[in-house]
C-alpha positions in Angstrom: 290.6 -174.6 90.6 287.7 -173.5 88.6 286.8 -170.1 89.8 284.8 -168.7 86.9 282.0 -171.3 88.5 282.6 -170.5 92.1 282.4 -166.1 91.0 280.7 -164.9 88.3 281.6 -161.6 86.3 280.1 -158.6 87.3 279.6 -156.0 84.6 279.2 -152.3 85.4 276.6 -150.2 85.0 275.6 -147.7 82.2 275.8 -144.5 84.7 279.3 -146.5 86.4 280.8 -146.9 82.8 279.6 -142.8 81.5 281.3 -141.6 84.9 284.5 -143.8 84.6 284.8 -141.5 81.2 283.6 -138.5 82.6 286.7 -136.6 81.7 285.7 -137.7 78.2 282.5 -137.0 78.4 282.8 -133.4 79.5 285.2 -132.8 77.0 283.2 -133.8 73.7 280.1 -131.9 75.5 282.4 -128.7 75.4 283.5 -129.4 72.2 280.0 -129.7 70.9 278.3 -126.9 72.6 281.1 -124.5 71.3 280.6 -125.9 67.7 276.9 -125.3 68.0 277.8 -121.8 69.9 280.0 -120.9 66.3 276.9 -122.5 64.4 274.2 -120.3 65.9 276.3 -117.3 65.5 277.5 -117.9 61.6 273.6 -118.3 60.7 272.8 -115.1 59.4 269.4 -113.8 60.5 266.0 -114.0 58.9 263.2 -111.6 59.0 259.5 -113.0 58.9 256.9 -110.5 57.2 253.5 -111.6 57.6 250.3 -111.0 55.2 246.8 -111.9 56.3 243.7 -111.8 53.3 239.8 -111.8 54.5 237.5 -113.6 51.9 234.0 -111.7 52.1 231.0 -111.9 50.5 230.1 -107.9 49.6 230.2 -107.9 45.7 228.2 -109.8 43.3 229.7 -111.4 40.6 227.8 -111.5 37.4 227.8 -114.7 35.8 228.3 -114.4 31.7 225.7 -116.6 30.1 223.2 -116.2 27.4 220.2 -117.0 29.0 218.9 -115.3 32.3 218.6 -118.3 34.4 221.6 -117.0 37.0 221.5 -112.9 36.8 224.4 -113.3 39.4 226.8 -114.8 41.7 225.5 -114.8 45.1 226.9 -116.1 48.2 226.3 -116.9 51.6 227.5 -115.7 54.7 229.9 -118.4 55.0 232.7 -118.6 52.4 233.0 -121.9 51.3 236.2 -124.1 51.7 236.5 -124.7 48.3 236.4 -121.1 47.5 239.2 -120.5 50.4 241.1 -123.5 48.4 240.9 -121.8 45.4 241.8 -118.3 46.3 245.4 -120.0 48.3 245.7 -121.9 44.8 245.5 -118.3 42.9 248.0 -116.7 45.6 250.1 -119.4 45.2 249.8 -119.5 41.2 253.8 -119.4 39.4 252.2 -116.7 37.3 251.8 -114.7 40.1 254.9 -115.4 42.1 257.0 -114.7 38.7 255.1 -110.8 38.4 256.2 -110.4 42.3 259.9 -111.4 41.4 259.8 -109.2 38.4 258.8 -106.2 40.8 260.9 -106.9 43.9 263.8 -107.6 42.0 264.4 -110.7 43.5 265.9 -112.3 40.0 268.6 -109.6 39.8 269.9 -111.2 42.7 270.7 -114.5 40.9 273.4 -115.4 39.1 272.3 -117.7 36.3 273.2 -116.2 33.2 269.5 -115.7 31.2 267.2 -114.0 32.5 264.8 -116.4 32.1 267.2 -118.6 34.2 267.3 -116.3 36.7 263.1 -115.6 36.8 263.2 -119.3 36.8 265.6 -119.8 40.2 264.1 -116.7 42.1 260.5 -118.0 41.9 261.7 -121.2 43.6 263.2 -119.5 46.0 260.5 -117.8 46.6 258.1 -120.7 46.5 260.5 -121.8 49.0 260.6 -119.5 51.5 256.7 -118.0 50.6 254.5 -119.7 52.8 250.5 -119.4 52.0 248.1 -121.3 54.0 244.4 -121.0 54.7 243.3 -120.6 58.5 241.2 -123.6 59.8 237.8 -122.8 60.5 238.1 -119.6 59.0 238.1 -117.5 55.6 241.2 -116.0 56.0 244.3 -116.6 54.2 247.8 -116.0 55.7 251.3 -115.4 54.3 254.2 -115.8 55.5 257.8 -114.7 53.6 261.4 -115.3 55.3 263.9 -112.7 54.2 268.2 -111.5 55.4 266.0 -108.1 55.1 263.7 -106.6 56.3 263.1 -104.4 53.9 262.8 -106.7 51.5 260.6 -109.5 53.3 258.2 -105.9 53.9 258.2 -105.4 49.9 257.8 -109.2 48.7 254.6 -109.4 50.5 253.1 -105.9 49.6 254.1 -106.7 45.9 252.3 -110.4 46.4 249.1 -108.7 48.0 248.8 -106.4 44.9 249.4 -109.2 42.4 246.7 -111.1 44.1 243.9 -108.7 44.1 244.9 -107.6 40.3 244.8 -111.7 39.4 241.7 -112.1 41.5 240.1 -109.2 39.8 240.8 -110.3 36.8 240.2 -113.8 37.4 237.0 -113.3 38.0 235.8 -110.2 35.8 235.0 -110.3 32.2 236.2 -106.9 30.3 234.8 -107.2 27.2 231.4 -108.7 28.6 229.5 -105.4 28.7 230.2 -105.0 24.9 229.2 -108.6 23.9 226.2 -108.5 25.7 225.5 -104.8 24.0 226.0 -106.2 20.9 223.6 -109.0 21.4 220.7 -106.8 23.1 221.4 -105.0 19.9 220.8 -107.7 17.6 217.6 -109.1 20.0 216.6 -105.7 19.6 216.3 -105.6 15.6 215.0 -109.8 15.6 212.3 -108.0 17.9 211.4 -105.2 15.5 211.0 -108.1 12.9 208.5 -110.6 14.8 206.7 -107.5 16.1 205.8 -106.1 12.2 204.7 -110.0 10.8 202.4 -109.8 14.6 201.2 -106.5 13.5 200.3 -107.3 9.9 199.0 -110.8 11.0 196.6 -108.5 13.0 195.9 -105.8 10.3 195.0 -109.2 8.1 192.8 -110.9 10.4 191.4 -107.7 11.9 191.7 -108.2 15.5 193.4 -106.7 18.0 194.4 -109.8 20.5 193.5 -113.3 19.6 192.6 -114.5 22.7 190.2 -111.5 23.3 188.6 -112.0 19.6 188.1 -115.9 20.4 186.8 -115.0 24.0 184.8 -112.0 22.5 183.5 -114.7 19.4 182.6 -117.4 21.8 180.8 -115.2 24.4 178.9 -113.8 21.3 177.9 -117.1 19.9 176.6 -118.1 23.6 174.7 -114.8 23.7 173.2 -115.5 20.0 172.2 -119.1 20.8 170.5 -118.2 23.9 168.9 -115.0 22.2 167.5 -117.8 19.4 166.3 -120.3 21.5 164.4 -117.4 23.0 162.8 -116.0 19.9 162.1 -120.1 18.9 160.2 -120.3 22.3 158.7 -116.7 20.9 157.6 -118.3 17.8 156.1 -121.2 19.3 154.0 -119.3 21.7 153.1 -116.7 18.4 152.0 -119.6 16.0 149.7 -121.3 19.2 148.1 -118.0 20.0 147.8 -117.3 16.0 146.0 -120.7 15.8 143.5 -120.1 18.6 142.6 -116.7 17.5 141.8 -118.1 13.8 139.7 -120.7 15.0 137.8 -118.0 17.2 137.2 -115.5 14.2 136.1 -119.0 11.4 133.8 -119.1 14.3 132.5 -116.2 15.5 130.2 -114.2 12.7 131.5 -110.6 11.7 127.9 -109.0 12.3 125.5 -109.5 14.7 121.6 -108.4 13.6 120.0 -105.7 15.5 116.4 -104.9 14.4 114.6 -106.8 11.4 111.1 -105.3 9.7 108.7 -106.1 6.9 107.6 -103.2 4.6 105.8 -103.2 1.3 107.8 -103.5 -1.8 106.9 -100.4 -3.7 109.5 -99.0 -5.6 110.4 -102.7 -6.8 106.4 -102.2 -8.0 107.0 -99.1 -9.4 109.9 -100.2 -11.5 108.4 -103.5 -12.5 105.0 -101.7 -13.8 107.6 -99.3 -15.6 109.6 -101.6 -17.2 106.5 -103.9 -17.8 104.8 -100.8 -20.0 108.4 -100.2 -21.8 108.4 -104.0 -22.8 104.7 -103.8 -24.2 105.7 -101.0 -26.1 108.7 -102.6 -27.6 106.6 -105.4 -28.7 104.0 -102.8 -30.3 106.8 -101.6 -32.3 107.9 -104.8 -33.2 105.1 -106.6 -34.1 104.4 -103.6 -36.5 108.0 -104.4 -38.3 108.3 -108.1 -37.6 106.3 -111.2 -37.8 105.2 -113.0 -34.9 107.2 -116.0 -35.2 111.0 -113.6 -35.3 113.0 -114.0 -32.6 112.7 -110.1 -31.5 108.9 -110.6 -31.1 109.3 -114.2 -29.0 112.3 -112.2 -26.9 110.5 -109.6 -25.9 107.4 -111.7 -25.5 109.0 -113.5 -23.3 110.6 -110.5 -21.3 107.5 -108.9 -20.7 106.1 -112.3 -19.7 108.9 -112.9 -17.1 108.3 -109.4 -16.0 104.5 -110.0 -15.6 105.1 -113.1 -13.2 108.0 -110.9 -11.5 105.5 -108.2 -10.8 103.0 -110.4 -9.7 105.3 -112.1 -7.1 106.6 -108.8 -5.8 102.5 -108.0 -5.6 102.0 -111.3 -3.1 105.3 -110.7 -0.8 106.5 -107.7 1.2 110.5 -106.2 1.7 112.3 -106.8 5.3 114.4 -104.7 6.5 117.1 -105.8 8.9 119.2 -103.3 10.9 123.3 -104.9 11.5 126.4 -104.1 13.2 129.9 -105.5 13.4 130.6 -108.2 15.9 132.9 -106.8 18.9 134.8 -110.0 20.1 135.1 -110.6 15.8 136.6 -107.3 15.5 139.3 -108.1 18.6 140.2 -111.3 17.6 141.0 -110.1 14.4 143.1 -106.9 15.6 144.7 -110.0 17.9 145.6 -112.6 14.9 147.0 -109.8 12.8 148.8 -108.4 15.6 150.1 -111.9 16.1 151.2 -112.8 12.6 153.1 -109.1 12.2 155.1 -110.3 15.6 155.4 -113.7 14.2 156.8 -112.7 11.0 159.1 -110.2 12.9 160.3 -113.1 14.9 161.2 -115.3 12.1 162.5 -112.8 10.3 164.9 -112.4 13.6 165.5 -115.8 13.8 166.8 -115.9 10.6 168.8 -112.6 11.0 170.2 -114.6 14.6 170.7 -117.9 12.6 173.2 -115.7 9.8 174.8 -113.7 13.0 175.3 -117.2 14.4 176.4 -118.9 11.5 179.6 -115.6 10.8 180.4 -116.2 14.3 180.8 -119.5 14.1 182.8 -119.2 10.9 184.8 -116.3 12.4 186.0 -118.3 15.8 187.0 -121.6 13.1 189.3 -119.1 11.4 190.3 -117.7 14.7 191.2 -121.4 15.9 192.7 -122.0 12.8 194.9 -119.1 13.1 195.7 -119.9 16.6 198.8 -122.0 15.9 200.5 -119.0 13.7 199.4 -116.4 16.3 200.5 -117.8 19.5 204.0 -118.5 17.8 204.4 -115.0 16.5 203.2 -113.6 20.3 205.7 -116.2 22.2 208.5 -115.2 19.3 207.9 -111.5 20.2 207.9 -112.3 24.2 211.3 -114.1 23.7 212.6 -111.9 21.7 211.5 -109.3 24.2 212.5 -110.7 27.5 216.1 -111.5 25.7 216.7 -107.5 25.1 215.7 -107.2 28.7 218.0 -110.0 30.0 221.3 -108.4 27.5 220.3 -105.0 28.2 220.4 -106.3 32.2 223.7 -108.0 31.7 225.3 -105.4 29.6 224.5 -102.7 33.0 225.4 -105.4 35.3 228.7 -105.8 33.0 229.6 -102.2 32.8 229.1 -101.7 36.4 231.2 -105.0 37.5 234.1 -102.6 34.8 233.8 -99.4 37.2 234.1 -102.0 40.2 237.4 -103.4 39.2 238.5 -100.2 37.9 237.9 -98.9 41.4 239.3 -101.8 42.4 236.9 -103.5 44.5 236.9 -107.0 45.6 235.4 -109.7 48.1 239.1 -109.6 49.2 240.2 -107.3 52.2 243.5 -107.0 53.5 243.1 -107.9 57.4 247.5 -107.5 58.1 249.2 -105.6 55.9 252.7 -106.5 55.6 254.9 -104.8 57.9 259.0 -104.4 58.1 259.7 -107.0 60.6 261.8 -105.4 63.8 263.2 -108.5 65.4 264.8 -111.5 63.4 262.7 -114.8 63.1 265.2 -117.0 62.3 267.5 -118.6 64.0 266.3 -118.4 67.7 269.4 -118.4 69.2 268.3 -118.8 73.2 266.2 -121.9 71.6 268.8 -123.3 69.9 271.6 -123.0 72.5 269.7 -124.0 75.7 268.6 -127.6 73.1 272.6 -127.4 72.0 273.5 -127.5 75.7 271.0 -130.6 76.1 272.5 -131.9 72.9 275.9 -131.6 73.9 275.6 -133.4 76.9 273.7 -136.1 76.0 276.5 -136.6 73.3 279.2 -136.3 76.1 277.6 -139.1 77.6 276.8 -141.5 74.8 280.9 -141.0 73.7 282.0 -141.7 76.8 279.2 -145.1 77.1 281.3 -145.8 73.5 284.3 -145.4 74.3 284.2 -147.3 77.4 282.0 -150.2 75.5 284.8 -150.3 72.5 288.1 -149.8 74.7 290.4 -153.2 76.2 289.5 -154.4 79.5 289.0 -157.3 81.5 285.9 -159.1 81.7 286.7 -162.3 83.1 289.3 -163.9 85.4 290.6 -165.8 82.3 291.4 -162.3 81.1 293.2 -161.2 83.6 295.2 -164.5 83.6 296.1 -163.7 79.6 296.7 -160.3 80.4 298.7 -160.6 83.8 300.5 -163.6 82.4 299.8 -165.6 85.7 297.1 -167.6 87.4 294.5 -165.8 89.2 294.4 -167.6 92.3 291.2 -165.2 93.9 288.6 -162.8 92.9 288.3 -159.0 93.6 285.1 -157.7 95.3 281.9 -157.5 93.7 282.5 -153.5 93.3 285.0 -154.1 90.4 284.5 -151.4 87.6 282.7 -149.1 89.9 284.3 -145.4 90.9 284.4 -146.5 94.6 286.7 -149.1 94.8 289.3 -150.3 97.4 293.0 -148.8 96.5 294.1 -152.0 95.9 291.2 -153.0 93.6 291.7 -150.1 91.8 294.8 -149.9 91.2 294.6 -153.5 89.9 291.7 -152.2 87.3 293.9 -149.2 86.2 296.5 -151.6 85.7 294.6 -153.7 83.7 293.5 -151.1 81.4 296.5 -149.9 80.5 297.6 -153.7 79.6 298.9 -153.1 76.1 298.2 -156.3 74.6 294.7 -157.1 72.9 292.9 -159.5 75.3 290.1 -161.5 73.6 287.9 -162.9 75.6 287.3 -166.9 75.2 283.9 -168.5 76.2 
């Protein structure tokens, strides 16, 4: 009959198979937990020395340039990341790791036959077992170094925390700064003394003592003379109106005024008349006694003592006024005004003139000042420069010197928060650790082996099996609890039996 239809196979399960081997099992968990016993005690031990670094912000660093746009370094509160980054990447540097093996020691200790083989092998190995990391969140820097001694793990990181704050000092100072920038106040000095002597003769030239003063000085004197000749215009004016009335007054006012007239006989013109008269009549006595009537000295004096005659006899028919004057007042004022008026009108023009040649130099004095303007504002700005440039060296070269004394001195925006210490108790290997995850290792191991074991090893799966391995017919099948530890004697003895068949069973589907 068919009886792989009527009972199917029951297979064991994982827990059924791992406890069918447990002899197995326990023994390969021994094993292992003894090898991993020998392990953990071979390892040699390994001290951890650790180093901590604070990044602060209490120096300055001066900043070389040539100009005086950044006087210095300053920084926040807060220390950047990428300053952090770049202070682990200097601590970390090969240059600096191969001065800490040259002071430790640490090449002697290899056995490459240069030395520079040797530097070469100890600075890996200390790359390797140097660890340098910045703190999250933080501006701290730690360091970590595994050593066999203590001693030495102690001196590694106290060498590496020197190096690092001689490279950081060094890094960022500049020794020969304060010189350089001596040097060039020096030379800013003497350029200085230069543009100062062509600004002094340009003055001395040009006599002025500031150009912008002189132009100011020039242009509030031409305002002053322009307002002061419109005034004496308006002067003028008024002079030449008042000098115009007071002429017309005097052409007609008369300079006398009459104050008493009489009429008197003209006697002494009588007198004199009947003198000269009797002289004339004598003369022409005498002459007619010389001369003939018809000469010209007779008719002359004929008719001089003729004219006299009708002269006499007029002066006899009319009588002599007399009038009694006196100078006219107003005529008199008015002509004390118009000369007083033309002397102020010829002192004004002669003013305006005088304000008109004052104007005119000014004028002509603030064209050659703008003229000069160009030249003078270059040689001043040249001189300022020049000026502010000694200031800025001579600034830098004390800021220089005094960044010298601080790294002479030593100090840093770099404090030392752990100092390395000689490590008491080994870091490496954790031996409770390792043994208590051995013993979970060694079991688990255990088990899996024996699962193997039982998975690889001959048995019978089928009742075709145990026909081939039996050499007869099955003619029933066992209980459903096959394979498990609990079977029936019988069963199970059948099962042992079974396994110990020595021939290879294969099974057919």
């Amino acid at each position: 009959m068919n009886t792989m239809d009527e009972h199917p196979d029951n297979e064991p399960g994982l827990i059924d198979r791992i406890l069918s081997r447990r002899r197995l099992a326990a023994a390969v968990a021994i094993a292992m937990f003894c090898l991993i016993v020998v392990v953990t005690l071979i390892i040699p031990r390994r001290y951890r020395s650790n180093l901590k670094v604070l990044l602060k912000n209490e120096r300055v660093n001066s900043v070389v340039n040539a100009d005086d746009r950044a006087e210095g370094l300053y920084y926040l509160d807060e220390v950047g990341e990428a300053r952090v980054n770049t202070e682990t990447e200097l601590m970390r540097s090969p240059e600096l790791l191969r001065n800490v093996v040259l002071q430790t020691g640490l090449a002697d200790k290899e056995s490459a036959p240069s030395l520079q083989k040797r530097v070469a092998l100890a600075v890996k190995h200390l790359q390797d077992n140097l660890s340098i990391e910045p703190v999250r969140r933080s501006n701290i820097i730690a360091a970590s170094y595994l050593a066999r001694d203590p001693k030495q793990a102690e001196r590694v990181l106290s060498s590496l925390m020197e190096s690092y704050i001689q490279f950081h000092l060094r890094m960022h100072s500049a020794p020969q700064a304060a010189e350089v920038f001596r040097q060039m106040a020096d030379h800013s000095s003497n350029e200085r003394d230069i543009a100062q002597a062509k600004l002094d003769d340009f003055k001395k030239q040009h006599a002025i003592a500031s150009l912008p003063d002189e132009k100011a000085i020039a242009l509030q004197r031409i305002s002053d003379l322009t307002k002061e000749w419109s005034d004496v215009q308006v002067a003028i004016k008024r002079n030449q109106n008042a000098g115009a009335r007071l002429e017309s007054f005097i052409d007609s006012t008369p300079p006398v005024v009459e104050r008493e007239r009489r009429s008197l006989p003209n006697q002494m013109e009588l007198e004199q008349l009947n003198v000269n008269l009797v002289n004339l009549q004598n003369k022409r006595i005498e002459a007619a006694a010389r001369y003939q009537p018809a000469d010209r000295v007779v008719r002359d004096l004929d008719e001089q003592i003729h004219l006299t005659q009708e002269a006499l006899a007029k002066a006899e028919s009319s009588n002599t006024e007399e009038i009694s004057t006196e100078r006219n007042t107003l005529h008199i004022a008015a002509q004390s005004d118009y000369m007083r008026t033309q002397t102020e009108l010829a002192g004004l023009t002669h003013q305006a003139r005088e304000i008109s040649r004052q104007l005119a130099l000014q004028r002509g004095r603030l064209d050659t000042l703008e003229g000069e303007t160009a030249l003078y504002n270059t040689l001043v700005r040249q001189v300022a420069r020049l000026s502010e440039l000694n200031q800025t060296y001579e600034k830098k070269a004390a800021d220089a010197q005094l960044g010298a004394l601080l790294d002479q001195e030593r100090v840093a925006n770099v404090a030392v928060v752990e100092a390395p210490r000689e490590p008491v108790s080994a870091a490496f290997p954790r031996r409770g650790l390792i043994l208590a995850v051995g013993l979970i290792w060694s079991v688990l191991i255990g088990a899996i082996s024996a699962l193997m074991f039982d998975l690889l090893s001959r048995r019978v799966r089928s009742p075709y099996d145990a026909e081939l391995a039996l050499e007869a017919p099955v003619l029933s099948l066992l209980s459903d609890g096959m394979g498990a530890p609990s079977y029936s004697e019988a069963n199970a003895a059948v099962y042992r039996a079974l396994q110990r068949h020595s021939q290879p069973v294969w099974r057919l589907m």
